[in-house]
N, C-alpha and C positions, 0 to 999 in steps of 0.2 A: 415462610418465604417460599413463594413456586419455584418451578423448575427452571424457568426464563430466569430470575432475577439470581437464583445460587448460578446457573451456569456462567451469569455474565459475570459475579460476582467473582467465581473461581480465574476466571480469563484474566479479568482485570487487575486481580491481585498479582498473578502470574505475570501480566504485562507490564503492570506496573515497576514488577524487580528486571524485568528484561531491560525494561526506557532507562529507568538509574543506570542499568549496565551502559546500555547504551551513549549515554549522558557520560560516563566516564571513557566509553572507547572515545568517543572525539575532543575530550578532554587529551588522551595520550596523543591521538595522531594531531590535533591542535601543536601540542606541544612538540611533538618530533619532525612533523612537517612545516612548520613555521605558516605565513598568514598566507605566500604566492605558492606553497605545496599544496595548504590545505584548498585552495582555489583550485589546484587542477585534480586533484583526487576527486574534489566535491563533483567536477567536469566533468568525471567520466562515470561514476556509479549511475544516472538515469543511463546509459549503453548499458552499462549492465543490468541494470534494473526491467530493461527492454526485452533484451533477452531473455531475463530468469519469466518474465510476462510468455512472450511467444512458447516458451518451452513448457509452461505448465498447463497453456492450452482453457487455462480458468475451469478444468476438471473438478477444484476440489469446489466448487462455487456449483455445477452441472451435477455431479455427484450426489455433493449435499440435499439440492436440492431433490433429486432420484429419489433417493432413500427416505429421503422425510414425506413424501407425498406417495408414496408407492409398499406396498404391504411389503414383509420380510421375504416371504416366499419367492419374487422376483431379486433379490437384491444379490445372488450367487452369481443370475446367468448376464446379469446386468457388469456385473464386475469382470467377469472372464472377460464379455465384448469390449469392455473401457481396457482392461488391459494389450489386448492386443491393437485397439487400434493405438495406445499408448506408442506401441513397440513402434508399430508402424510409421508413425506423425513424427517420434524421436530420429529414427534414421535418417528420414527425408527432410529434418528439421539441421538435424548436424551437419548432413552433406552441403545444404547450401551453406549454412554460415559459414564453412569451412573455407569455401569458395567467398563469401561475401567480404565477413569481417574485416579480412586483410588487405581490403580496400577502401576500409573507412579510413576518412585523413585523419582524424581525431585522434588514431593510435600512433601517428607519427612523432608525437609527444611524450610517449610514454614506454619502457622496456618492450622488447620483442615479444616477450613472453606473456604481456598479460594480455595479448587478443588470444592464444591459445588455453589460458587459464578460463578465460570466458565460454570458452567451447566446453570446458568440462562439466562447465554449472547445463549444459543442455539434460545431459541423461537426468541424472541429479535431481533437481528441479521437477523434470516427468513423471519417475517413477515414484517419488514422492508425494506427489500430487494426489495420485489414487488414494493412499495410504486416510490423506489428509481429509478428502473429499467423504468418505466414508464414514471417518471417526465425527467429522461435523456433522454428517447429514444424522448418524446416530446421537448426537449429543452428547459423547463423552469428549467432553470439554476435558477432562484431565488430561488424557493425553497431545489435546493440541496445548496445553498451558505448557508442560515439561518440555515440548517441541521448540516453545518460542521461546521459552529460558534459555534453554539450554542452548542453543544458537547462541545469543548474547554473551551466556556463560565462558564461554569456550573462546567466541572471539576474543573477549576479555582475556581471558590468561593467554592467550596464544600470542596477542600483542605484548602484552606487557613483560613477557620471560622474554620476548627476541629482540624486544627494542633495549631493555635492561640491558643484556647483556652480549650485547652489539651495535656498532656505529657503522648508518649507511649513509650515503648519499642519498639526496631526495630521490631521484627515479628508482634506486634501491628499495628503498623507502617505500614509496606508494605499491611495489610489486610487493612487498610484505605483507600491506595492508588487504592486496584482495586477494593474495594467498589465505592470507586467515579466514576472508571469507569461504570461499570454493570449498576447504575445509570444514567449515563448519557447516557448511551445507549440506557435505557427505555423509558428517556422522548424525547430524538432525536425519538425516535420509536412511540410512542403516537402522536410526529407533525406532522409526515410524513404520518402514519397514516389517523388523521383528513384530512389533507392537499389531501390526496388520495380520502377519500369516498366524500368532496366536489368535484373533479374532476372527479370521478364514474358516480355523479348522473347527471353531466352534457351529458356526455357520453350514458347513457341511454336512453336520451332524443333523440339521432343519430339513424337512421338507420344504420341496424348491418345485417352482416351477421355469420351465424353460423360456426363453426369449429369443424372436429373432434378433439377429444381427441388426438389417436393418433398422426393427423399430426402437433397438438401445441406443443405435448410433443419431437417430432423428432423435430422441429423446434427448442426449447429452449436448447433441452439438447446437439445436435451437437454442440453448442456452448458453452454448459455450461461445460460438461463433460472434455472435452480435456482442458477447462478454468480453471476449480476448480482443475484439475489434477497439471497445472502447478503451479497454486496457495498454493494448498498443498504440492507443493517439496519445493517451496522457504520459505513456510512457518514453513517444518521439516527440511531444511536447515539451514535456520535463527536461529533456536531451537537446532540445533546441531552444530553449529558456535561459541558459548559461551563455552560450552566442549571443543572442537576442540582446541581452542585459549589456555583455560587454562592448558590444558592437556601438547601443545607444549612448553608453559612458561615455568612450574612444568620440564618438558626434561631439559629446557635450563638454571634449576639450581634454581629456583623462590621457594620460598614456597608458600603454598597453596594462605595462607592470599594477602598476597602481588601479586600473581597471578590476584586474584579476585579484588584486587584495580585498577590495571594495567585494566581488563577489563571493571571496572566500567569507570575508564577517558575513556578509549578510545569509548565506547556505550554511556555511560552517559553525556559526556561532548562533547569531538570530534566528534562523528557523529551526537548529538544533533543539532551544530551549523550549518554544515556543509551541512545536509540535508534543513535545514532551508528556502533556497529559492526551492526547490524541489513541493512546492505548487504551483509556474507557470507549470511545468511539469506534475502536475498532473490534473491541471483545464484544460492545452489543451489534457490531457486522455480521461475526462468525455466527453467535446465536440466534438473531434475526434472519436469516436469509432463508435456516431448516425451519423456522416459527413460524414467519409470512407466509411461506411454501402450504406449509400442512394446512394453515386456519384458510389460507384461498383454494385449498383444493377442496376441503369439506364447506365452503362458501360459508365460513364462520366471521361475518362483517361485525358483530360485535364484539369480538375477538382481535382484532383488525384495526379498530378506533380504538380498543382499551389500550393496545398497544403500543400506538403512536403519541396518544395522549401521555403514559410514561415514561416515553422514549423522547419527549419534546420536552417533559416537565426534568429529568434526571439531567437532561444534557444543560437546562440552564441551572439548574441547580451545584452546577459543579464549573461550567463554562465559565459564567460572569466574574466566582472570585476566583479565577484561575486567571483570566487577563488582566483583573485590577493589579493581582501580585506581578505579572507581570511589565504593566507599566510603571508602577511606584519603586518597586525594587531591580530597576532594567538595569540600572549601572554594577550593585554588588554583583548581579546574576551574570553578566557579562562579563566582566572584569573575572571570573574563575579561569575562563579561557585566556583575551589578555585585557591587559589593565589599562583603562580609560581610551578606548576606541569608541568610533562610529558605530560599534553593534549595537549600543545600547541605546541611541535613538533611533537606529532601526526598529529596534525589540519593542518601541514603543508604537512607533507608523503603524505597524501589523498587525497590533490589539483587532483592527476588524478583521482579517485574514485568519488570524486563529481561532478566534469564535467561531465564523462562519463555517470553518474547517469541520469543528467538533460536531456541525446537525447535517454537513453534508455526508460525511462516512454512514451514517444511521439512515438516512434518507435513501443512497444509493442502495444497500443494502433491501428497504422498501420494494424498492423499485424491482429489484430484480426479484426478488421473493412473489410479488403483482405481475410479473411478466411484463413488467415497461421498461425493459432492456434497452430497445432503441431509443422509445424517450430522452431516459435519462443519457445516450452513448448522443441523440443531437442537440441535447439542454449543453455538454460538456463542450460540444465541438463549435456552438455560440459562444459559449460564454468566455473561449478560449480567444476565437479572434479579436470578440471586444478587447479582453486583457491583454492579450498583444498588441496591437493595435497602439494601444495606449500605454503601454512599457517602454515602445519605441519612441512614439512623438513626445513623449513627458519626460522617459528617461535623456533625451536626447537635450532636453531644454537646459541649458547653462545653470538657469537658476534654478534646475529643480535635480535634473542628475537623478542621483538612487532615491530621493524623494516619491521625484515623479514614475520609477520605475515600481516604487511599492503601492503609490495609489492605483496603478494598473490592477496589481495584482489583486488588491484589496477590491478593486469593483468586480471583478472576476469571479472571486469566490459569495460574493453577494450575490453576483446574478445568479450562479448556479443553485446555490440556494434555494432562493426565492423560486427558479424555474422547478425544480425536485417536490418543492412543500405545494408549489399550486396542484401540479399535476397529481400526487400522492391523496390531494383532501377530495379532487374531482373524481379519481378512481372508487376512491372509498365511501363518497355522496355523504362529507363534513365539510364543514364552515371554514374558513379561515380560522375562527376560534375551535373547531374542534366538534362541533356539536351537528349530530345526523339535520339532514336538510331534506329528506325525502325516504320512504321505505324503500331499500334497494332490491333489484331484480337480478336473480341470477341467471 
């Protein structure tokens, strides 16, 4: 077995006990927030999900890929510059939101206190990110597998000792929920941390050669900027998806309440399960980005095609009986959360959205490893309006409601797809099926 296939395999095992965790945290807050809590909880995680985006800067994505394309000897003074301008972007990042957040109406909804818990995931989020960006770009996958456990880990127990042995109200309630995260962000950030300045000082120990400022920061940011960019759409996309959906219900006759139930099975429950094996896709993310990186810097195109060829054959190989189980078995798999709801013909509608899901995370991945950052950041910001577009007019329709709101989606992650796999086979000078169509020139 190579190194590509143990690392993804180490990731995925690892991710795989994270999703279970995971699969049981919203089994607890399912059950302690009821169907109109778990709706507004689900409401607010892309806001923060935006933020922990903005504040990581997609360093460990820039990083990674630094280090995998660039000899060791560079990789000290490369790091000193990412951390300071870290320090820098962190300050200037906190002060606005400090100023901003408090003015999002969104938080009018929810305790006082969790626009200020959001502000803490800034630092957090940053300094960790170096940590993270480093260990991928060296490919010690063990340490980011223990990182993304142990997150899961931790929320898990953190949840279930406070809600045991404590009875809150809802808005109590949901502040519980993203205190555990903030939390667990901290001490994921503390390990990665440690785990860093042991690997620093080894590191120091090497002959180094110097870098300027300048060309570390053009280095990191050409790939951050254009990264963080698309990351920030999908991530104000995501945060305006929850509106979107309810707004087109409320059209198609809903009231409010019931709107916001409706949204909760289908975020809360439905895409909870559905996403569920999306941890193989995202462990060959981590791995792929330093792999693409190295074989396009040393212009290794046959390297390049084997790659994706595995990476297309692995992901159907595990996709297709992952959605059949998921159609055939939609009702028991639903029913864990609650029993005989609408989620489980949702669970069914989305069979094309979570397939499609599983080749686009590898694809993007691609993309960025090839330098077609912006590509893929305006294939995302198409294939977004289509899907909106048509979330609204379909969701809106009497007869079709949350029907028509999941064929939106479903065409959406098809186009993007499709847009990612063309561009990927034309960069690389392969077929649709895979097979070279010309000698490439570097």
């Amino acid at each position: 077995m190579n190194k590509f296939f143990k690392a993804t395999l180490l990731l995925a095992i690892a991710a795989f006990l994270g999703e279970s965790l995971e699969f049981i945290v919203n089994m607890v807050l399912a059950k302690q927030l009821g169907e109109a809590g778990m709706g507004l909880y689900m409401s607010v995680l892309p806001v923060i999900f935006l933020v922990v985006v903005i504040a990581s800067l997609e360093l460990p994505i820039s990083i990674s890929k630094f280090v995998a394309a660039k000899e060791e000897k560079y990789h000290k003074s490369m790091l000193i510059h990412a951390t300071r301008l870290t320090i820098i972007f962190t300050v200037a990042v906190t002060f606005l939101a400090a100023l901003i957040v408090p003015l999002i109406p969104v938080f009018e909804h929810y305790h006082p206190l969790v626009k200020w818990l959001i502000l803490l995931m800034i630092p957090i989020i940053s300094f960790s990110s170096i940590a993270r960006g480093y260990f991928m770009g060296l490919q010690h996958m063990g340490k980011i597998a223990i990182s993304n456990f142990l997150r899961k880990a931790v929320q898990l127990v953190l949840l279930v000792l406070v809600y045991h042995f404590f009875n809150f109200s809802i808005e109590l309630a949901i502040l519980i929920a993203i205190c555990t995260l903030v939390l667990t962000e901290l001490i994921v950030c503390l390990y990665l941390l440690y785990a860093y300045m042991l690997q620093y000082k080894q590191l120091k120990k090497q002959p180094s050669t110097a870098m300027k400022a300048r060309v570390v920061r053009k280095n990191l940011l050409e790939v951050s900027i254009p990264t963080t960019g698309m990351r920030i759409f999908h991530a104000i996309t995501h945060a305006i998806q929850p509106f979107l959906i309810k707004i087109a219900l409320l059209q198609a006759g809903l009231s409010e309440t019931i709107a916001l139930e409706e949204f909760g099975l289908l975020a809360g429950v439905a895409l909870t399960i559905g996403f569920f094996p999306g941890f193989i896709a995202h462990s060959l993310l981590i791995v792929l980005i330093p792999t693409v990186s190295a074989a396009h810097a040393d212009h290794d195109y046959a390297k390049l095609r084997r790659l994706l060829q595995q990476v297309i054959a692995l992901t159907f190989l595990y996709g297709i009986p992952v959605v059949m189980v998921f159609y055939h078995f939609a009702v028991p798999l639903t029913n864990i959360f609650y029993e005989y709801s609408k989620a489980s013909i949702y669970l069914q509608l989305l069979w094309p959205y979570f397939l499609f899901h599983l080749f686009v995370i590898p694809l993007q991945a691609y993309m960025i490893g090839l330098g077609l950052i912006k590509d893929a950041f305006l294939h995302s910001i198409w294939s977004t309006i289509v899907s909106f577009i048509l979330i609204f007019i379909l969701g809106s329709m009497e007869s079709l409601r949350m029907s028509g709101v999941i064929l939106g989606m479903n065409t959406g992650i098809v186009l993007l797809t499709l847009m990612h796999y063309l561009t990927v086979c034309h960069k690389i000078n392969v077929t649709l099926w895979l097979k070279q169509t010309k000698p490439l020139r570097h």
